[in-house]
C-alpha positions in Angstrom: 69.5 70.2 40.4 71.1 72.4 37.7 72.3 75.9 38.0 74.1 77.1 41.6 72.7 76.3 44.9 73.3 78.1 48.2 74.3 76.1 51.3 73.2 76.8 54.8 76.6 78.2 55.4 76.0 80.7 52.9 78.5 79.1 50.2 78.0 78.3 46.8 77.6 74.9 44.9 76.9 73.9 41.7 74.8 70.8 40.5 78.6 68.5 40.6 79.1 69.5 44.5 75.3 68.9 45.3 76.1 65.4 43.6 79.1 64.9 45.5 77.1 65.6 49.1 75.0 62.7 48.5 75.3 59.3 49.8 73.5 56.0 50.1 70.8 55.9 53.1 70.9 59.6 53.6 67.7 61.6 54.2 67.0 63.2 51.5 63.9 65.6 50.8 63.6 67.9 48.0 60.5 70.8 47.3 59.8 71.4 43.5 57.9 73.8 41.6 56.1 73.5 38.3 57.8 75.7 35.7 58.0 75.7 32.1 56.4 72.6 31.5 59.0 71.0 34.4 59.5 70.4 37.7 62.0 72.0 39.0 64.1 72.2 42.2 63.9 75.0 44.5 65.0 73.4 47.8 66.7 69.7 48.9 67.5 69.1 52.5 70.2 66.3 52.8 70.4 65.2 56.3 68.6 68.0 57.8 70.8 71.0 55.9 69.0 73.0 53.6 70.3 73.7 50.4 68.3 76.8 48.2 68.3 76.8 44.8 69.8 79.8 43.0 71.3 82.4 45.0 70.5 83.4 48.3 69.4 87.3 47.6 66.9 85.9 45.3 65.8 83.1 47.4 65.4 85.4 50.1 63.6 88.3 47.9 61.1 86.2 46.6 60.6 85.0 50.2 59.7 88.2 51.5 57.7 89.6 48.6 55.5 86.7 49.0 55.0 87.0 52.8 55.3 90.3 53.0 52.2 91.0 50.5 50.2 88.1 52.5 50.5 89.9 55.6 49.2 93.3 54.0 46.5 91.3 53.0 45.6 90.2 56.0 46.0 93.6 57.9 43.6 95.3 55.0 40.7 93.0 55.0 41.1 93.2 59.3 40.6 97.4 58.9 37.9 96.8 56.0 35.8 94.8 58.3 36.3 97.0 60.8 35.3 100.1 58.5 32.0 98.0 57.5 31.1 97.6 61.1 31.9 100.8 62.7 28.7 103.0 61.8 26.6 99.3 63.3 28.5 99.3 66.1 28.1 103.3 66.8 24.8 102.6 66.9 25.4 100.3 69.9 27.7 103.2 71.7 30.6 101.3 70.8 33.3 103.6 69.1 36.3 102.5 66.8 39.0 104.2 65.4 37.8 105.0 62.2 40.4 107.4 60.9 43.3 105.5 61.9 41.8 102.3 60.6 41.1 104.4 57.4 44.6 105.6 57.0 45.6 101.8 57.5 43.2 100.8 55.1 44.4 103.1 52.4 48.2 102.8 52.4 48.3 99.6 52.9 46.1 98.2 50.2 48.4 100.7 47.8 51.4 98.7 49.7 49.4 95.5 48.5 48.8 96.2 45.0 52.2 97.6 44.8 53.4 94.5 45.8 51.4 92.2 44.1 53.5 93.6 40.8 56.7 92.7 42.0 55.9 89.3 43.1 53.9 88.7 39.6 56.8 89.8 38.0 59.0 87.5 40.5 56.8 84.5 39.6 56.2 85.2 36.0 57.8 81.9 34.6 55.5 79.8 37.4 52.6 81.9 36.6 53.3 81.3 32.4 53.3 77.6 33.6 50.0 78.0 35.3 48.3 80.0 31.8 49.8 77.0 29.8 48.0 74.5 32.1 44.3 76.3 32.1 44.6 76.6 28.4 45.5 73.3 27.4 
C-alpha cells in the first residue's frame, strides 16, 4: 500500500489517504504481484472503486503494452496459418490473399518484437523476481 495511488476520479492518494478510506465491513479486494522477493500491491477496490497503484500514465502504459503486443500475437500467428495453408488450399481452387496476408505477416511480427522490448523493459523488476525464483 506504499507509494501514491490513483483514484477512479483521477486524483492522487498516498498510502495515509488509502488508510483513511477504509472501514470496518467494507468490501475490500486487492490484486498483487510478486516483485522483488514481495508481494506487492498493484490494485485494491474498496466498495467497488478502483484504486491503481502508482500513477495512472504508468498504470495505463503498461496496460496497453501488454494488450497491445497480445493482440499482434494473435493477428501474426492467424496470417502465418494462413501463409502455411494457402499453396494446400490453391490446390483445391481456393485462393487467399497471400500478399496482403504477407505484408500483415511481416510488419506486424516487427510490431511484436518491437514491442515485446518495451514491455520486458516495463516488467523488468517482475521478470528479475521470476529469474530469482527458477534459480533458487
Amino acid at each position: 500500500m506504499r507509494g501514491k495511488w490513483t483514484g477512479p476520479d483521477g486524483a492522487e492518494y498516498n498510502w495515509k489517504d488509502m488508510l483513511l478510506l477504509l472501514h470496518v465491513r467494507e468490501r475490500v479486494e486487492v490484486f498483487a504481484s510478486y516483485e522483488d522477493d514481495e508481494l506487492k500491491a498493484d490494485v485494491i477496490i474498496i466498495n467497488g472503486q478502483r484504486f491503481v497503484g502508482g500513477s495512472a500514465m504508468s498504470y495505463k502504459l503498461r496496460m496497453w503494452v501488454s494488450l497491445t503486443p497480445f493482440v499482434l500475437w494473435l493477428i501474426t500467428g492467424i496470417t502465418g496459418t494462413i501463409l502455411l495453408v494457402a499453396p494446400l488450399a490453391a490446390q483445391f481452387g481456393l485462393t487467399l490473399p497471400v500478399s496482403l496476408t504477407d505484408t500483415l505477416h511481416t510488419y506486424l511480427g516487427f510490431a511484436f518484437f518491437g514491442l515485446s522490448f518495451v514491455h520486458i523493459a516495463l516488467n523488468w523488476s517482475t521478470m528479475k523476481a521470476y529469474f530469482r525464483k527458477l534459480s533458487s
